[in-house]
PDB file of the backbone (N, CA, C, O) and the ligand in Angstrom, with CONECT records:
HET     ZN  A 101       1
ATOM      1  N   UNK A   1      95.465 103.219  87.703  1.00  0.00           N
ATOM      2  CA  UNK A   1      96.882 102.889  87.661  1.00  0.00           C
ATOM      3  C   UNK A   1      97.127 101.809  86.614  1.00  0.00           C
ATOM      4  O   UNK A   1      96.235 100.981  86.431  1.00  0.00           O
ATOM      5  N   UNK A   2      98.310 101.740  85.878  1.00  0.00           N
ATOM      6  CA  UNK A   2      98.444 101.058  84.806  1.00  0.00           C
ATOM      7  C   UNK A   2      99.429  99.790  85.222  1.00  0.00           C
ATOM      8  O   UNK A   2     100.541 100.105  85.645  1.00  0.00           O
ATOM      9  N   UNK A   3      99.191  98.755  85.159  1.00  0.00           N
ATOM     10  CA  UNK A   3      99.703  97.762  85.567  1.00  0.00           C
ATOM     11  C   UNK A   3     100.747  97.262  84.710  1.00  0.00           C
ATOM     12  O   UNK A   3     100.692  96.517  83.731  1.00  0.00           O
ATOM     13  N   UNK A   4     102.017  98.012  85.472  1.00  0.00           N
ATOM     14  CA  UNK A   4     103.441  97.101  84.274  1.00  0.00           C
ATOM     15  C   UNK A   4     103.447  95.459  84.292  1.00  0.00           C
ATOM     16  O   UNK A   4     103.028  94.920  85.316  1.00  0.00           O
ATOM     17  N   UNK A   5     103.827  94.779  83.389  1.00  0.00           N
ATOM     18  CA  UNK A   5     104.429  93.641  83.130  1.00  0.00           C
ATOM     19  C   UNK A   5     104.971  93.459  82.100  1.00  0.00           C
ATOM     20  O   UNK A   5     104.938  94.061  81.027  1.00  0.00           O
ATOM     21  N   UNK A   6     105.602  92.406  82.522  1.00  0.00           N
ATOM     22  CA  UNK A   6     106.831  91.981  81.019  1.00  0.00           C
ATOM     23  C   UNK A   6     106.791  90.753  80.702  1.00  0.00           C
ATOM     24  O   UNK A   6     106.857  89.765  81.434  1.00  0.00           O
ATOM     25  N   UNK A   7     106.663  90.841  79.412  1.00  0.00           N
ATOM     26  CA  UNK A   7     106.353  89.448  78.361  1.00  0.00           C
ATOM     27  C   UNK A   7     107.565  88.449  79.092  1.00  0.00           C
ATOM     28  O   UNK A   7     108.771  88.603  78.905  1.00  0.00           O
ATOM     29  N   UNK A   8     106.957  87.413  79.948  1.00  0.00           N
ATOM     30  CA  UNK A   8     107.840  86.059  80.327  1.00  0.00           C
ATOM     31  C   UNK A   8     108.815  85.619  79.248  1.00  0.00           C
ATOM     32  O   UNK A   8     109.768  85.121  79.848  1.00  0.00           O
ATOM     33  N   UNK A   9     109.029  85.568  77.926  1.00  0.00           N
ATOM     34  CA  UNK A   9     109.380  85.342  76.687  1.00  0.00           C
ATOM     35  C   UNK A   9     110.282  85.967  76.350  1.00  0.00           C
ATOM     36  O   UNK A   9     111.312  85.312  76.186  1.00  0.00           O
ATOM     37  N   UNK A  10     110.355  87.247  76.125  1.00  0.00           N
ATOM     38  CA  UNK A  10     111.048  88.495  75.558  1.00  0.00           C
ATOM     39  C   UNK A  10     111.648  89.366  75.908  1.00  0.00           C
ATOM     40  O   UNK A  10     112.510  90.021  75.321  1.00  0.00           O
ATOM     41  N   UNK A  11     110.897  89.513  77.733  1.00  0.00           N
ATOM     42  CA  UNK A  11     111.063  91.125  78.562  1.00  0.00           C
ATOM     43  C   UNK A  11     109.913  92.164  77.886  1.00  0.00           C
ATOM     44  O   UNK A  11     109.240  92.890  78.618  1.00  0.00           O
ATOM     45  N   UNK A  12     109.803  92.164  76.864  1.00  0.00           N
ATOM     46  CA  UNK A  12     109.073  93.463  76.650  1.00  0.00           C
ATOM     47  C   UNK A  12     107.992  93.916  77.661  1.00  0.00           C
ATOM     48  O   UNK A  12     107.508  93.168  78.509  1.00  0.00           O
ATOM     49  N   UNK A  13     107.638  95.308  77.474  1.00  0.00           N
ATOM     50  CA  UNK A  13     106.247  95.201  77.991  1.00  0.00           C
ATOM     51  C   UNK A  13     105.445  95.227  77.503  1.00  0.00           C
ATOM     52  O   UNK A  13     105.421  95.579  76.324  1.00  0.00           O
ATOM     53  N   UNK A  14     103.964  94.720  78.438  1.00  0.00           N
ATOM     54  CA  UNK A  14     102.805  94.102  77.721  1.00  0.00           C
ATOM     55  C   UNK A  14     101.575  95.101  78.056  1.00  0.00           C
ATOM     56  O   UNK A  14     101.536  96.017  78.878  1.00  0.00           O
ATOM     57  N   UNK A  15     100.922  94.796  77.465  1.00  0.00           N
ATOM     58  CA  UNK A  15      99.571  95.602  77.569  1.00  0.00           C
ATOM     59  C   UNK A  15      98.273  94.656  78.538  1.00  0.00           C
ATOM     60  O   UNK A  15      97.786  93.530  78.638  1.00  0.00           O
ATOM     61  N   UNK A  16      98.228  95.329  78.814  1.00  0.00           N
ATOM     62  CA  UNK A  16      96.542  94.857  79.650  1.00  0.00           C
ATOM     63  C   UNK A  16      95.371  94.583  78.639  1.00  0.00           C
ATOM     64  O   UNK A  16      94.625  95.510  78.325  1.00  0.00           O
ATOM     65  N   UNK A  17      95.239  93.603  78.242  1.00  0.00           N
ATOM     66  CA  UNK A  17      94.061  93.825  77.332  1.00  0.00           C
ATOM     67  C   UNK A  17      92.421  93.560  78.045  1.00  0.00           C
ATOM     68  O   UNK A  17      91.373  94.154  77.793  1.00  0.00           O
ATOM     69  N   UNK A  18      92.661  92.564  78.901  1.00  0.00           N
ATOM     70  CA  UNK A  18      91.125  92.752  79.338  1.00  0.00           C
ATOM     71  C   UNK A  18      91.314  92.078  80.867  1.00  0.00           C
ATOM     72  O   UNK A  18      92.342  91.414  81.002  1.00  0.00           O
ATOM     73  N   UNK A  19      90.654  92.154  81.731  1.00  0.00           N
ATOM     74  CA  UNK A  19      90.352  91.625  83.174  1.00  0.00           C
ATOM     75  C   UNK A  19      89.154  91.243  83.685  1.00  0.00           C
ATOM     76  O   UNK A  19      88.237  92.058  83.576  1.00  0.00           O
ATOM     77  N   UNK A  20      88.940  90.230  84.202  1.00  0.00           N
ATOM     78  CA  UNK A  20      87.398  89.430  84.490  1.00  0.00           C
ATOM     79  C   UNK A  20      87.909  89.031  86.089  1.00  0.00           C
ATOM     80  O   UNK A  20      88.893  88.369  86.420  1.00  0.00           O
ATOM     81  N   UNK A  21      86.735  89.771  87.060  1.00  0.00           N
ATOM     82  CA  UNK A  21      86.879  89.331  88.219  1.00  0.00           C
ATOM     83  C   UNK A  21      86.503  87.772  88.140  1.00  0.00           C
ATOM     84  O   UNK A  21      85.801  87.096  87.388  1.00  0.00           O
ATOM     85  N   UNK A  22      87.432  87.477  89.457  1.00  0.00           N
ATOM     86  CA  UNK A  22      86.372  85.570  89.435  1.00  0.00           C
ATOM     87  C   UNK A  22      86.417  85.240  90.726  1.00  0.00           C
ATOM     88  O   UNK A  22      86.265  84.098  91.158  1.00  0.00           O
ATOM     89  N   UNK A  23      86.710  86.623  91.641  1.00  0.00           N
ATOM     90  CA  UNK A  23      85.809  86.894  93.302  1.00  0.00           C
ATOM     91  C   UNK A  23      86.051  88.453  93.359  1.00  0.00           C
ATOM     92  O   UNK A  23      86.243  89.348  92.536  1.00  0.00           O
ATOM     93  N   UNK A  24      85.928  88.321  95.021  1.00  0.00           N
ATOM     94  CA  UNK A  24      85.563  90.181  95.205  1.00  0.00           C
ATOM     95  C   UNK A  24      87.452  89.973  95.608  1.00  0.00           C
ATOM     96  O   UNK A  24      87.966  91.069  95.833  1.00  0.00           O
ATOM     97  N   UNK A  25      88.313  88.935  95.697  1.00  0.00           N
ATOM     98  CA  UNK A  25      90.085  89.196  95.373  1.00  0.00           C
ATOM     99  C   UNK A  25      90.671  88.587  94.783  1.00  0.00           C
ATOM    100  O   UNK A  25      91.856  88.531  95.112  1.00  0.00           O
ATOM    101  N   UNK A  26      90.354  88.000  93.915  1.00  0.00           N
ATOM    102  CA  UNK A  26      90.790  87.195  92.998  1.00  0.00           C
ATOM    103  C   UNK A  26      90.293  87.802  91.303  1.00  0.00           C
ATOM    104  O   UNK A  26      89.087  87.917  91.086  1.00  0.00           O
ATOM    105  N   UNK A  27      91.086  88.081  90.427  1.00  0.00           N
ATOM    106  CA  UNK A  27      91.016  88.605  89.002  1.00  0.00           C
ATOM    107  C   UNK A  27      92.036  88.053  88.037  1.00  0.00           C
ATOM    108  O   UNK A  27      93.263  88.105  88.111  1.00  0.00           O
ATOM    109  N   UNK A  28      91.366  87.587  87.239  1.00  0.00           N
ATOM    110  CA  UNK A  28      92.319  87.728  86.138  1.00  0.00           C
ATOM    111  C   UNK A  28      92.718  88.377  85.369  1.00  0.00           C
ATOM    112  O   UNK A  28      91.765  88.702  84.661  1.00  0.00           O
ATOM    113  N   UNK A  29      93.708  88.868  84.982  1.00  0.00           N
ATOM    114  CA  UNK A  29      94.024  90.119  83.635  1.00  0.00           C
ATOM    115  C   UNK A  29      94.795  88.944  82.171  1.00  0.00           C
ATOM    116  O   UNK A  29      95.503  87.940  82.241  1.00  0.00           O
ATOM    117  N   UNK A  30      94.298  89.600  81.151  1.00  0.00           N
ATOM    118  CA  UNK A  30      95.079  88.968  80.178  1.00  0.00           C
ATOM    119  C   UNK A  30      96.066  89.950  79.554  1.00  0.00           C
ATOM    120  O   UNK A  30      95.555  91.068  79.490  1.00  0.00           O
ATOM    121  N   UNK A  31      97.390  89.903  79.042  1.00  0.00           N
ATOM    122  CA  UNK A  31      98.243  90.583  78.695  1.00  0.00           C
ATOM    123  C   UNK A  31      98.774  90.064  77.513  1.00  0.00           C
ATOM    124  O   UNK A  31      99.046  88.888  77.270  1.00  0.00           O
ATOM    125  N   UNK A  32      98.931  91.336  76.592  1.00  0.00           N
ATOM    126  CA  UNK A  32      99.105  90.635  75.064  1.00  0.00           C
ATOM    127  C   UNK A  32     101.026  91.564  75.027  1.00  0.00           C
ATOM    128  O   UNK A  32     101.320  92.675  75.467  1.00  0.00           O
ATOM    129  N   UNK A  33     101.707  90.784  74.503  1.00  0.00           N
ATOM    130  CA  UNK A  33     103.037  91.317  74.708  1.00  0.00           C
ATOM    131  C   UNK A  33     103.577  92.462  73.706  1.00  0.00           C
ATOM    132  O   UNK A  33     103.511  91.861  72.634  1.00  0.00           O
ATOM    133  N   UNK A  34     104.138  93.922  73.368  1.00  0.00           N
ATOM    134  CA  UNK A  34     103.907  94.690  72.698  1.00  0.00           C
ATOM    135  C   UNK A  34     104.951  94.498  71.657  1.00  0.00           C
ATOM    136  O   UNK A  34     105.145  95.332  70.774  1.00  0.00           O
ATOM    137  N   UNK A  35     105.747  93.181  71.790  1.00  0.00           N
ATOM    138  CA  UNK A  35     106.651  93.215  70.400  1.00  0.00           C
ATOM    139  C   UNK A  35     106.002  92.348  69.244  1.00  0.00           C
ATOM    140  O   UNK A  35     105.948  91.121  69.156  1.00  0.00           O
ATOM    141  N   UNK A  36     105.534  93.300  68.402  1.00  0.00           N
ATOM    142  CA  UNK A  36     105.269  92.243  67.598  1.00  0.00           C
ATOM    143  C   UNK A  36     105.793  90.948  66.834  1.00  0.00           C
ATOM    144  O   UNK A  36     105.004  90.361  66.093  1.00  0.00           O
ATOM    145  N   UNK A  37     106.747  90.605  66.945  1.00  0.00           N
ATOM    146  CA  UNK A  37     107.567  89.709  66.995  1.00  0.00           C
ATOM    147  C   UNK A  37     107.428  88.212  67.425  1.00  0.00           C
ATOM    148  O   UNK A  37     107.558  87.048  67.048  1.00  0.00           O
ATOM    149  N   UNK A  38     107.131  88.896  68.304  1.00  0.00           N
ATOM    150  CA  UNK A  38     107.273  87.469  69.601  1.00  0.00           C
ATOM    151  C   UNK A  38     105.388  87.408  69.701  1.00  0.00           C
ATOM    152  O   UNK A  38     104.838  86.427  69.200  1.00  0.00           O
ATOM    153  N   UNK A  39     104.639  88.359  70.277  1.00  0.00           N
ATOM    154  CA  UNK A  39     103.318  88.206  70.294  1.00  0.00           C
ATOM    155  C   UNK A  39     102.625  87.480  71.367  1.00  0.00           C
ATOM    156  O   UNK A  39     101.445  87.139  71.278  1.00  0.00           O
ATOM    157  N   UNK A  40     103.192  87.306  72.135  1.00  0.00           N
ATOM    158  CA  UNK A  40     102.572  86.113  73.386  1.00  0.00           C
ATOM    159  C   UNK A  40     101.860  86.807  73.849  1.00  0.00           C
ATOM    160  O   UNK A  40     102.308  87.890  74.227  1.00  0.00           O
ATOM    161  N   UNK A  41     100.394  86.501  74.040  1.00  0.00           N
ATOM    162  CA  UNK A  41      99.352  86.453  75.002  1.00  0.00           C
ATOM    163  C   UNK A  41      98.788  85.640  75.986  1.00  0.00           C
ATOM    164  O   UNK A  41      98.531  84.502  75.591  1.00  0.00           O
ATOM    165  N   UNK A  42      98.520  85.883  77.145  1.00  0.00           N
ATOM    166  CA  UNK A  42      98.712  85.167  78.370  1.00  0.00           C
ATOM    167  C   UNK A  42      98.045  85.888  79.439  1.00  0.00           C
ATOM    168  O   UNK A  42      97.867  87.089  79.639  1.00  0.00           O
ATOM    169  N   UNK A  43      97.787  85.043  79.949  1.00  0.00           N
ATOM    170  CA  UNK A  43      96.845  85.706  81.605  1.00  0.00           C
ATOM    171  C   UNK A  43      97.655  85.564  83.188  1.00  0.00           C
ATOM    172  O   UNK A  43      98.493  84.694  83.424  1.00  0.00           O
ATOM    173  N   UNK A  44      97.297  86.389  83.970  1.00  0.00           N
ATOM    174  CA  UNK A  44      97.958  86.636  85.505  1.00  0.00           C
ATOM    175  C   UNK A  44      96.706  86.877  86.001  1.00  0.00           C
ATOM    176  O   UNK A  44      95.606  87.344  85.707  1.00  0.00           O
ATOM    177  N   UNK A  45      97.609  86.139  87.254  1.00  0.00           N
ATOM    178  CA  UNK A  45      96.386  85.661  88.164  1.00  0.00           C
ATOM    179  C   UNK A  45      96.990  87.170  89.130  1.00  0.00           C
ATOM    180  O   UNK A  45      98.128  87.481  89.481  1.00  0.00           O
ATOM    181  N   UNK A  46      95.588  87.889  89.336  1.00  0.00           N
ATOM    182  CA  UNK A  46      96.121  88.634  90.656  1.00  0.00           C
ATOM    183  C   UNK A  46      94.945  88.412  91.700  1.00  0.00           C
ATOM    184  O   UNK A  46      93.740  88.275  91.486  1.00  0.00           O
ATOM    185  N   UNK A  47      95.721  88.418  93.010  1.00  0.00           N
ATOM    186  CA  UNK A  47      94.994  88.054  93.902  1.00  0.00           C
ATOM    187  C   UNK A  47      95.656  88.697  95.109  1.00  0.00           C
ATOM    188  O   UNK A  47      96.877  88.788  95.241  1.00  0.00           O
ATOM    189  N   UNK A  48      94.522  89.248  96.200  1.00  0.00           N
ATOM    190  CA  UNK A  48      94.648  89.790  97.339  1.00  0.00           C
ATOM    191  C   UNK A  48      95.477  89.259  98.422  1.00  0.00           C
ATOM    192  O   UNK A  48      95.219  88.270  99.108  1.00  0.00           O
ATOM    193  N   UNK A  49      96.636  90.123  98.513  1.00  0.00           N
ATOM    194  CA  UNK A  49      97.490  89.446  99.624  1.00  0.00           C
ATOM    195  C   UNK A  49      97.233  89.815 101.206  1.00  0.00           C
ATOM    196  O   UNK A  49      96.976  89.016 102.106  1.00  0.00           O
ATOM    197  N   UNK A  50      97.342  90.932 101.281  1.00  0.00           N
ATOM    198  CA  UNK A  50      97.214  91.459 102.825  1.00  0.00           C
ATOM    199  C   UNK A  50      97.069  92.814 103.080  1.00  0.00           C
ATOM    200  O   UNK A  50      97.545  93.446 102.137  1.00  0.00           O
ATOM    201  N   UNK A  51      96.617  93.541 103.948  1.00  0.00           N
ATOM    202  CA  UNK A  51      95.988  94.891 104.468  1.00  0.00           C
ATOM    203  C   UNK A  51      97.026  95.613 105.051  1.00  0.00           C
ATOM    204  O   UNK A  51      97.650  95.237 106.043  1.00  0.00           O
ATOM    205  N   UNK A  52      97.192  96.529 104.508  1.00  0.00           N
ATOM    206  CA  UNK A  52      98.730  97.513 105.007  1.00  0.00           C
ATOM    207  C   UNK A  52      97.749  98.490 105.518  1.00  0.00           C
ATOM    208  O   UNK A  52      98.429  99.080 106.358  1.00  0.00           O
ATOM    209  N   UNK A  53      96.455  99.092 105.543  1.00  0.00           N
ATOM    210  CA  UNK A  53      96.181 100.399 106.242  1.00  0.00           C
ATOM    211  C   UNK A  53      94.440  99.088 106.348  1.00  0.00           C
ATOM    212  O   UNK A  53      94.112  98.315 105.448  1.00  0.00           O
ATOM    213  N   UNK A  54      93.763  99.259 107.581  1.00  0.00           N
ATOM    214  CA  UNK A  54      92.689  98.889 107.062  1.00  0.00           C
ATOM    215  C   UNK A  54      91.705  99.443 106.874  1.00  0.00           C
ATOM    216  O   UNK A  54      91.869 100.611 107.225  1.00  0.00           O
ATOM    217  N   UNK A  55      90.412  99.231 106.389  1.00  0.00           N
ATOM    218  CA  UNK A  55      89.621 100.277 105.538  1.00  0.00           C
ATOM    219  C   UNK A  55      88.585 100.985 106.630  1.00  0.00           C
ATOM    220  O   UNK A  55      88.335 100.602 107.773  1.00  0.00           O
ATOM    221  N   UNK A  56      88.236 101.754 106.154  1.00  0.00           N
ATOM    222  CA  UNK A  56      87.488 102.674 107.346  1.00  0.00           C
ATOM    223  C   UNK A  56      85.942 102.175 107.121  1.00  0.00           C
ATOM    224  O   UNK A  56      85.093 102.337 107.998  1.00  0.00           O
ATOM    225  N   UNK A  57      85.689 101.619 105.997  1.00  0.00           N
ATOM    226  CA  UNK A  57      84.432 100.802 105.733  1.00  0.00           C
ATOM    227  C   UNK A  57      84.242  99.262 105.247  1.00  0.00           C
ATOM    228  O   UNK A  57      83.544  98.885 104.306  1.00  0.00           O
ATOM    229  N   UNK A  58      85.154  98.346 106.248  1.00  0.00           N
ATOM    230  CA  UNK A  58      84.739  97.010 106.255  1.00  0.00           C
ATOM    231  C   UNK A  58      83.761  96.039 105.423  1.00  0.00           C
ATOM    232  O   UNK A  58      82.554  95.813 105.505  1.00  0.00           O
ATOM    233  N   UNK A  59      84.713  95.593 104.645  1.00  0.00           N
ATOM    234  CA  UNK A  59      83.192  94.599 104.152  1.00  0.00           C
ATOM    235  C   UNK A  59      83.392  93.302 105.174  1.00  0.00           C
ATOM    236  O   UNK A  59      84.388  92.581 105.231  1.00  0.00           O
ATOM    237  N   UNK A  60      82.099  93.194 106.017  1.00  0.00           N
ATOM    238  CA  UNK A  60      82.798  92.196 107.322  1.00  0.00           C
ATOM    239  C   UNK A  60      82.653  90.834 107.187  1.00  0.00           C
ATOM    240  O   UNK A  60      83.024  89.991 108.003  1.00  0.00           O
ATOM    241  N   UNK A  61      81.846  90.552 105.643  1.00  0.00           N
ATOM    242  CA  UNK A  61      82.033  89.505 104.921  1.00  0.00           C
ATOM    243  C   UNK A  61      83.008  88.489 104.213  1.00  0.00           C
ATOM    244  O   UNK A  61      83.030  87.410 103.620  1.00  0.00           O
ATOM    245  N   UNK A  62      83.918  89.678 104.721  1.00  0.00           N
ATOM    246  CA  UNK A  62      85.456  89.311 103.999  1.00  0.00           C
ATOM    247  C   UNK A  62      86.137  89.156 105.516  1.00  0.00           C
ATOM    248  O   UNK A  62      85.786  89.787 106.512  1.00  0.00           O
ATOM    249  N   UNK A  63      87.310  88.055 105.433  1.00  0.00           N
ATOM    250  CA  UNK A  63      88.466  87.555 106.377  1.00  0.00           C
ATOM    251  C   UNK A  63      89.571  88.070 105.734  1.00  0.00           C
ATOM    252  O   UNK A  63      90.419  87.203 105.522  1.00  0.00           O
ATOM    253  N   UNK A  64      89.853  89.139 105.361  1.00  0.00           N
ATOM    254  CA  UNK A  64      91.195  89.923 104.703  1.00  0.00           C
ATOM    255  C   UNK A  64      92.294  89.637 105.338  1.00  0.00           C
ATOM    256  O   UNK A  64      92.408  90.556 106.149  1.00  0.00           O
ATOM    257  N   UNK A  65      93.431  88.718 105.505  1.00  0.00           N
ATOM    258  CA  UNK A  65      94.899  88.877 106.161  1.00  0.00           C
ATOM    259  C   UNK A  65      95.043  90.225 106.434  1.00  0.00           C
ATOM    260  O   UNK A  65      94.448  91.164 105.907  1.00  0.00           O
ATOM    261  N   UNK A  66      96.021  90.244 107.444  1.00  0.00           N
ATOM    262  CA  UNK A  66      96.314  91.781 107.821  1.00  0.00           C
ATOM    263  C   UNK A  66      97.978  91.456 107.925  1.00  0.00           C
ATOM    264  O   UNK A  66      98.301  90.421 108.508  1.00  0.00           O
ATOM    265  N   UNK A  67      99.042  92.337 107.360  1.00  0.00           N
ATOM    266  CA  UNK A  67     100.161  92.454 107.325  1.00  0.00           C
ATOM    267  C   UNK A  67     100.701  92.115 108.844  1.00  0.00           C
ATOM    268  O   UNK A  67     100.043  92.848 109.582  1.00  0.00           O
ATOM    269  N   UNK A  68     101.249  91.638 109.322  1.00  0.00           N
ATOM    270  CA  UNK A  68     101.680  91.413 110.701  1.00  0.00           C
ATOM    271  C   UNK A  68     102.144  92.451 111.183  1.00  0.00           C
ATOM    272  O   UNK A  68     101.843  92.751 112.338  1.00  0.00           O
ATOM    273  N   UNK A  69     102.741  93.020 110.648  1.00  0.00           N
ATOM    274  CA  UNK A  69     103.205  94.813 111.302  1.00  0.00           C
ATOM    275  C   UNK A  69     101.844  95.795 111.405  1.00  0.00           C
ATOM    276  O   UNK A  69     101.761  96.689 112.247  1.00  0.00           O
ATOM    277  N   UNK A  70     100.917  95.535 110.545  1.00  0.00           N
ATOM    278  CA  UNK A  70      99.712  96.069 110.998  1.00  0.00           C
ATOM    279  C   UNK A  70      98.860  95.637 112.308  1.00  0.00           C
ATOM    280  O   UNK A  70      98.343  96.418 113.108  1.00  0.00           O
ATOM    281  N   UNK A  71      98.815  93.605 112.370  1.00  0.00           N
ATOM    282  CA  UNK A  71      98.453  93.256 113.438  1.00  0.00           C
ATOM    283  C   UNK A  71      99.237  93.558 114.539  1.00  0.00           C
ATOM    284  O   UNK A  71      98.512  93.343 115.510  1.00  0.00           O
ATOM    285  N   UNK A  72     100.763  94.094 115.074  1.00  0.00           N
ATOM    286  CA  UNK A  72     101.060  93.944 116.048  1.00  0.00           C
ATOM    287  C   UNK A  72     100.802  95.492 116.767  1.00  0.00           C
ATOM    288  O   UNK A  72     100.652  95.808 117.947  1.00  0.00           O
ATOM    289  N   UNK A  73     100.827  96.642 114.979  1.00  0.00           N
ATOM    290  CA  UNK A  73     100.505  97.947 115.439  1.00  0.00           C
ATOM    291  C   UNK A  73      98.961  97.790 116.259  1.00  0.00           C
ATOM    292  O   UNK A  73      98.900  98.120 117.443  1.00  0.00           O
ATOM    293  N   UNK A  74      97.767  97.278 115.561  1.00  0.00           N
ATOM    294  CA  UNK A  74      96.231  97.342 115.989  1.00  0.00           C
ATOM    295  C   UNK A  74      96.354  96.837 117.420  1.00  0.00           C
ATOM    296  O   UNK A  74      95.562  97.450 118.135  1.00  0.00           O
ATOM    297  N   UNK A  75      97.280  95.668 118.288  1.00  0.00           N
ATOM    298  CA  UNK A  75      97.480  95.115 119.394  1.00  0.00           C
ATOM    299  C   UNK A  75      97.558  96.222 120.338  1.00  0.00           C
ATOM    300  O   UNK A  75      96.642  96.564 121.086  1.00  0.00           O
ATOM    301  N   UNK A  76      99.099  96.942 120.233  1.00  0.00           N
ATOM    302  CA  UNK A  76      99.430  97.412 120.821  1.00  0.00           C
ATOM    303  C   UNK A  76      98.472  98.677 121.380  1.00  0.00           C
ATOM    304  O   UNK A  76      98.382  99.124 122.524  1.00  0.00           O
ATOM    305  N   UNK A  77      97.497  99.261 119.615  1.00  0.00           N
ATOM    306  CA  UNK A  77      96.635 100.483 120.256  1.00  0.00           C
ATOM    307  C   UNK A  77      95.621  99.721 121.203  1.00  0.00           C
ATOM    308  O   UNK A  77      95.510 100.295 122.286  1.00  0.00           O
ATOM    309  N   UNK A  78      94.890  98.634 121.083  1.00  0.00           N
ATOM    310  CA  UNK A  78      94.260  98.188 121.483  1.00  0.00           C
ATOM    311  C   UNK A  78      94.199  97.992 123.326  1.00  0.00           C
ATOM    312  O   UNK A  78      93.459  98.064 124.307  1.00  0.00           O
ATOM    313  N   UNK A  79      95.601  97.696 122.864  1.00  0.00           N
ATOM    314  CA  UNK A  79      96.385  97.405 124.695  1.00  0.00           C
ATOM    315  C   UNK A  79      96.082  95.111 124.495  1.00  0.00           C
ATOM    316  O   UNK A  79      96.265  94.241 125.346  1.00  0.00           O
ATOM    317  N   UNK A  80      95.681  95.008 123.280  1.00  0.00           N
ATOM    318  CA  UNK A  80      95.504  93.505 122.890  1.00  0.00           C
ATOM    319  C   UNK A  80      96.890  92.381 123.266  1.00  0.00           C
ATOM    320  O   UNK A  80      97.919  93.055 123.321  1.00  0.00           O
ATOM    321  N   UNK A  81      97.179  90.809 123.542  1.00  0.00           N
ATOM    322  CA  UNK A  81      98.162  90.420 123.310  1.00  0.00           C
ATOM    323  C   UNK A  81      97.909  90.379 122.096  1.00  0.00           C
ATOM    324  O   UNK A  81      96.863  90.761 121.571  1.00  0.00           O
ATOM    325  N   UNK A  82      99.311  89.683 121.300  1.00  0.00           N
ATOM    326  CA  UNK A  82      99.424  89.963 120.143  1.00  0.00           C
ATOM    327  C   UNK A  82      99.039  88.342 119.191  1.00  0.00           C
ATOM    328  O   UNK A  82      99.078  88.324 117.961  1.00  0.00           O
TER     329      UNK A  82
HETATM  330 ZN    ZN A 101     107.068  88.844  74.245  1.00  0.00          ZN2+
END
């Protein structure tokens, strides 16, 4: 999947030029902006927010947030309080 963004500067959109993990949810991408004009290059921080489906193979090494509408759905199958 191709990750839109837009040059903070200009609006345009930018290109992905390269990405370096710096955990197993935390990455950086750098984005170079496609007007040549303006030219700003710059990095985004992306980082793991929360679990909308959870995975059928756990890394149980990880403490992943879980969307609260997911935790109150897992409760309820559970028969859990919430
Ligand atoms: Zn720009």
């Amino acid at each position: 999947m191709r990750i839109l963004n837009r040059c903070p500067h200009c609006r345009t959109r930018a290109t992905a030029r390269s990405s370096r993990d710096m955990s197993l949810t935390f990455r950086e991408v750098t984005f170079m902006c496609n007007n040549a004009e303006c030219g700003h290059t710059y990095i985004v921080n992306m980082e793991f927010a929360r679990t909308l489906s959870p995975s059928a193979t756990p890394d149980l090494s990880l403490n992943l947030p879980m969307s609260p509408r997911v935790r109150e759905r897992l409760a309820q199958q559970l028969e859990l309080p919430i």
